[in-house]
N, C-alpha and C positions, 0 to 999 in steps of 0.2 A: 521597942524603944522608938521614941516618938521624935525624928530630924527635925530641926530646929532648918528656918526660912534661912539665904543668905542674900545678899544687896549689896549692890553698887553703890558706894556715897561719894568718893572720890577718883580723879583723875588725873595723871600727869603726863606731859608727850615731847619729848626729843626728836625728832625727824627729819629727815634730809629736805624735807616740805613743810616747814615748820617748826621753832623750837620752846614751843607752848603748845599746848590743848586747841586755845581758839585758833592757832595758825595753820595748822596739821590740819583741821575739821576743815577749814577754809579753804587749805591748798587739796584738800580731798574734791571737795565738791567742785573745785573748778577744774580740778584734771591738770593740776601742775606736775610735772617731771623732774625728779632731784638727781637726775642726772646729766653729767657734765666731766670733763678732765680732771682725771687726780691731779690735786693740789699738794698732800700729805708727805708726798716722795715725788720725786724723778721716776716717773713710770715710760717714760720714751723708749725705754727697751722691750716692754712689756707685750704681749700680743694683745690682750686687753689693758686699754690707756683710760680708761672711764670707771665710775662710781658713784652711787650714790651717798656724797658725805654730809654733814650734819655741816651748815655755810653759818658763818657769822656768829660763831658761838665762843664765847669767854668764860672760861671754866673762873677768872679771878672773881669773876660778878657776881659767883654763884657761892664757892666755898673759897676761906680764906689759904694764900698762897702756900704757905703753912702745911698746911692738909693735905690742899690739892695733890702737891709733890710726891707724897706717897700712895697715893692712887694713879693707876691704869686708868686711862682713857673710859674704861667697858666702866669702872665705880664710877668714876666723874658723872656718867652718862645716869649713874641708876642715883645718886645721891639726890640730883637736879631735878630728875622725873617724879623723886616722890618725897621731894619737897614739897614742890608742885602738889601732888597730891596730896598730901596731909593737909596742907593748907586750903585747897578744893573742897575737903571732907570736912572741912571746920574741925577738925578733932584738936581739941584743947587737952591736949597732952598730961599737962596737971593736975587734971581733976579728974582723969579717967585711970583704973588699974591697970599698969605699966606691965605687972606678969602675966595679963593675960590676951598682951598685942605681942603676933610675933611676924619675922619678915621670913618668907619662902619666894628668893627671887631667880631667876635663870640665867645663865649665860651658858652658849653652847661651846664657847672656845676660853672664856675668859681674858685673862693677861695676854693678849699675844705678842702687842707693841714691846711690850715690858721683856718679855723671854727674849723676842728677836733683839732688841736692842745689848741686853746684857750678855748673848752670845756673841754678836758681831763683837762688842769690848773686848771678851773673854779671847777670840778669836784673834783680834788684833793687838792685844796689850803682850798674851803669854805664846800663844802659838808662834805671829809673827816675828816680835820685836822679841824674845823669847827672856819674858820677862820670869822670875824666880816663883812670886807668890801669887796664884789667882787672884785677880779679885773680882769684886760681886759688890753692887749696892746692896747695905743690910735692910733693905725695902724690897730686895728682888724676889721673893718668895710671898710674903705680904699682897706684892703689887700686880702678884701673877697667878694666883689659886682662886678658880672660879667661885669657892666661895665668898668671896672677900665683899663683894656688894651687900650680900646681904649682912653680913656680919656690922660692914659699916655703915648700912643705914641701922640697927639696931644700937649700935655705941652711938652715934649719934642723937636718937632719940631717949635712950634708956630703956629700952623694950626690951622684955626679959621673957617675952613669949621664945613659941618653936623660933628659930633662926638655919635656915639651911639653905642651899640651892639643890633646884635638878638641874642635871644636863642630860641632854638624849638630843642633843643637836636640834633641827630646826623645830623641834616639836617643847623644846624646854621649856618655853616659858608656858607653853598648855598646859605643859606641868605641872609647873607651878602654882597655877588658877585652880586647877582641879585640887591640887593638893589640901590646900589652902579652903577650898570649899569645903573640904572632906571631914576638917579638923572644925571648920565652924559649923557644919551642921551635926557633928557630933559631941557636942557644947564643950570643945579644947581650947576655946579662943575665943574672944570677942572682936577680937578686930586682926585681920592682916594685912599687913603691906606685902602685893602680891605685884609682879612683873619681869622682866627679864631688858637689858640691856648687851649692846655688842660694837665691839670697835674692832673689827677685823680687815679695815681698809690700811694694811700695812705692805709691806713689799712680801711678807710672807703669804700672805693670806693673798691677796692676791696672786702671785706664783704658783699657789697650792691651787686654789680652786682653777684656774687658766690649767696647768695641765693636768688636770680630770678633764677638759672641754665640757666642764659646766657653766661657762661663762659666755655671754654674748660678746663674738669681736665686730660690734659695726661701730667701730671708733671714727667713720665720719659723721658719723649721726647719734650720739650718744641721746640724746634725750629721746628720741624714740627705738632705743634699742630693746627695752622692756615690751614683750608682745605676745603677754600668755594669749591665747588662742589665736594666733594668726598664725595663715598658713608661713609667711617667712619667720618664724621666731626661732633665735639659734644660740637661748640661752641666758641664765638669769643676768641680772644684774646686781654685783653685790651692794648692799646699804649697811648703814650702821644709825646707830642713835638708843630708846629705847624708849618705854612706856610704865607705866604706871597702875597699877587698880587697887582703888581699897576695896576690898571686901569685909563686910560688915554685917554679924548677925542681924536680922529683923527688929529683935524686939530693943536690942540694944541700940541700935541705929535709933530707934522710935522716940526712946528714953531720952534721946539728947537733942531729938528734934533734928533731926538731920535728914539733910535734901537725898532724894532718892534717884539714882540716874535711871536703872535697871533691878532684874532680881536672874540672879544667875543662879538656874536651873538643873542643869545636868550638865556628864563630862562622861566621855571612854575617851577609853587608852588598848590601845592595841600593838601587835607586830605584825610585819610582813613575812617576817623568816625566813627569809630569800635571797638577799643580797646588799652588800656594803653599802652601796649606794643608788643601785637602781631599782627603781617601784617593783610591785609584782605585776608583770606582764598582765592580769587577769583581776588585778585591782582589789584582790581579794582582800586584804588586812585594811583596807580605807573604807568598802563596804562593812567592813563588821566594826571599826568604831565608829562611824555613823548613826551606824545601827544598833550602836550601846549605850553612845549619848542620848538615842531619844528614848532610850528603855530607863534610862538614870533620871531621863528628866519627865518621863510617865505622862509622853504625848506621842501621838501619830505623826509619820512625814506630815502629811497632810497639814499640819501646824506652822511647819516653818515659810517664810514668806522671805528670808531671804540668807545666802549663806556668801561669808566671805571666803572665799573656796583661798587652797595652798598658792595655787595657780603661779608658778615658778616662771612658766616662758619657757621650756625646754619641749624638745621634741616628744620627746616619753614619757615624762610627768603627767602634762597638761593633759594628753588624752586618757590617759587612765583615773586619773580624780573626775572625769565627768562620766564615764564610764561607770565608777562606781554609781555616782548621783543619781544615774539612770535606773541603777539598779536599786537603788533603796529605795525611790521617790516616783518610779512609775508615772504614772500619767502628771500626777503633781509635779513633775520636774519641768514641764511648761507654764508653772502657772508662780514660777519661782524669781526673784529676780537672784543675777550670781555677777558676782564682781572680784576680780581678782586687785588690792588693791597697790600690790608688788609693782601692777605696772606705774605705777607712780613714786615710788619708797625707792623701790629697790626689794634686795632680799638683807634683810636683816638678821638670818641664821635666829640663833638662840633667841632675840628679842621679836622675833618674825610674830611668833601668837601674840604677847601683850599687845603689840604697835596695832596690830589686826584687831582683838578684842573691842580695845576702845572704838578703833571704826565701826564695829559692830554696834558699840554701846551709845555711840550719837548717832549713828543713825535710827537707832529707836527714838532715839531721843528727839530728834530732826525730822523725822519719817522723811528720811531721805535716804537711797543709796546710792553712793558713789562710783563712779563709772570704774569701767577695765579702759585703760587711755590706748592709745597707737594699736588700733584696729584697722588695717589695711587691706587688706587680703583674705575674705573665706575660706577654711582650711573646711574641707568635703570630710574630713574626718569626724566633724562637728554637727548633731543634728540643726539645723536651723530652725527648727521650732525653738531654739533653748536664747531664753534675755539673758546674754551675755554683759548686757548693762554697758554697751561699747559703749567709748568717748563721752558718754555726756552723764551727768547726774542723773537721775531718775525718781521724779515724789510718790510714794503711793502708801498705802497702810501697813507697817512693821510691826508685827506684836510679839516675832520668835525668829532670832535672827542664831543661824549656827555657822559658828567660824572653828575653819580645818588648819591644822599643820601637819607634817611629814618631816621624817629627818631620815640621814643617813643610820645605816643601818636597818634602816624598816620599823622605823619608830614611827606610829600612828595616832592622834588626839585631837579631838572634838570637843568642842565647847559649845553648848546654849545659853542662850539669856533672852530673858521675858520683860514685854512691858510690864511698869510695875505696876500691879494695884491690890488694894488691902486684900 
């Protein structure tokens, strides 16, 4: 059976540095920081008082009030990004077959606002005040089942393709992408709207990840608290927002004349098998989807010229994902450029791959890559041979850019993509 090509036509981008495509691309290459004081809640109790949130954004301007109401913050986030993108992509909706566009979008926690809110009610209405009959918003289920993005960009458009979510935590929306590839190069689809969205900057979600001590507490310095490879980094910073990609068969793409960003090439998926939350000491399941992705996408390391690595900020992560790089990419791992772009975002869990993809996907596009920002301090852990791509942008030739994600649980996923050409 002979795989059908798939391509990049569209984009859309939410992000704590940007809440468009061209502002995200913009606040990338200058090395802006979207991190600042939660705004969302009273976090003055909190040991982490900082995040990276999504500034200046009005969900009324986007979907009417109507709508909005029954959606979680995490839809709101995914309805906007691929509006955006559909309109990016030019897809005229009406004159293309509706049954054969479907959406496969991510979210690694979904509803959380929505849960936490209708427990605290529940909490305070019948346990407190000890009230007779629970009660629940008849939205509260709707507005909190991580499938629900996708579902409601698909009622929203009429799309009657596949419609699902993954979740595997920070790796979902790789997921996603790959999934979505998978379906259109095995001709099930002509077009999907792929990406992943997350709004987990709530008092829960913060509490939660704060005691795991996965969180950076340099609450006097929050915009440089993000600092995948530096020797002080002590810990991610959460982000929310979320991102957008059409993927789109080749020949279909062709037929309607539509601009080409990229062409997404290969994807692996792997596990750690080892532990909830923390890597494998020995990096081993990050080296083997590395090493699946360029076997899917039937190139040598030697090809890729630049990867936007997980690069969390955490003591244990960060050395182990260049650890592996080491080990799959040998001598080429000098000749590589590597950017973590979280130091700027944030960590946006479940949306962390789409929000990453597209950086991947203009910087082809730009033949630029984006720096790792708040580089301070040489961590001896780190070969110095290796272009960490500190603080500043960097121009040079991008023809095969591979972006990683990780989640809890030892959930591992790789993505390629190529410059396009016939």
């Amino acid at each position: 059976m002979s795989l059908k090509r798939v391509v990049v036509t569209g984009l859309g981008a939410l992000t704590p540095i940007g809440n468009n495509l061209d502002a995200y691309w913009q606040g990338l290459v200058a090395g802006v920081s979207g991190a600042g004081p939660v705004t969302k809640f009273d976090a003055s109790s909190f040991k982490t008082r900082f995040a990276c949130e999504v500034k200046n954004f009005q969900v009324d301007d986007f979907i009417e009030r109507k709508e909005n109401r029954r959606m979680d913050w995490y839809t709101q986030y995914a309805i906007v990004t691929s509006d955006e993108a559909i309109k990016d992509a030019g897809l005229a909706l009406d004159k293309l077959n509706r049954d054969r566009i479907g959406v496969i979008w991510a979210s690694g926690i979904g509803g959380l606002k929505t849960f936490e809110e209708e427990v605290a009610y529940y909490t305070t209405s019948v346990v407190q005040k000890g009230d007779a009959t629970p009660r629940f918003n008849p939205f509260f289920i709707p507005k909190m089942i991580a499938n629900m993005a996708s579902g409601m960009i698909s009622i929203r458009h009429g799309l009657r393709g596949m419609s699902y979510a993954t979740v595997s935590a920070c790796a979902s929306s790789n997921n996603a992408i790959i999934d979505a590839y998978n379906y259109l190069r095995l001709g099930k689809a002509n077009v999907i709207i792929t990406g992943g969205s997350e709004a987990a900057v709530t008092k829960a979600g913060m509490g939660g990840f704060s005691v795991m001590k996965a969180m950076s507490e340099r609450n006097d310095d929050p915009q440089t608290a993000s600092r995948p490879f530096d020797k002080e980094r002590d810990g991610f910073v959460l982000g929310e927002g979320g991102a957008c990609i059409i993927l789109e068969e080749l020949e279909h793409a062709k037929a309607r004349g539509a601009k080409i960003y990229a062409e997404l090439i290969g994807g692996g998926l792997s596990s750690d098998a080892y532990h909830i939350s923390a890597p494998h000491p020995e990096g081993i399941g990050v080296t083997l989807v590395m090493r699946e992705a360029l076997a899917d996408a039937g190139i040598t390391p030697e090809h890729i010229d630049y990867i936007n690595v997980h690069g969390t900020s955490t003591p244990i992560g960060d050395p182990q994902e260049v650890k592996a790089i080491q080990e799959v990419f040998g001598e080429h791992a000098y000749k590589i450029n590597i950017s973590s772009t979280k130091s700027m975002t944030g960590h946006l869990l479940g949306a962390a791959g789409a929000v990453e993809a597209v950086a991947g996907i203009m910087a082809i596009k730009h033949q630029m890559v984006p720096p790792t920002i708040n580089h301070f301090t040489d961590d001896e852990a780190f070969d110095p041979r290796l272009n960490f791509t500190f603080n500043k942008a960097q121009a040079r030739t991008i023809d095969y850019v591979m972006s990683n994600g990780f989640g809890f649980g030892g959930h591992n996923s790789s993505v390629i993509f190529k410059k396009f050409d016939m």
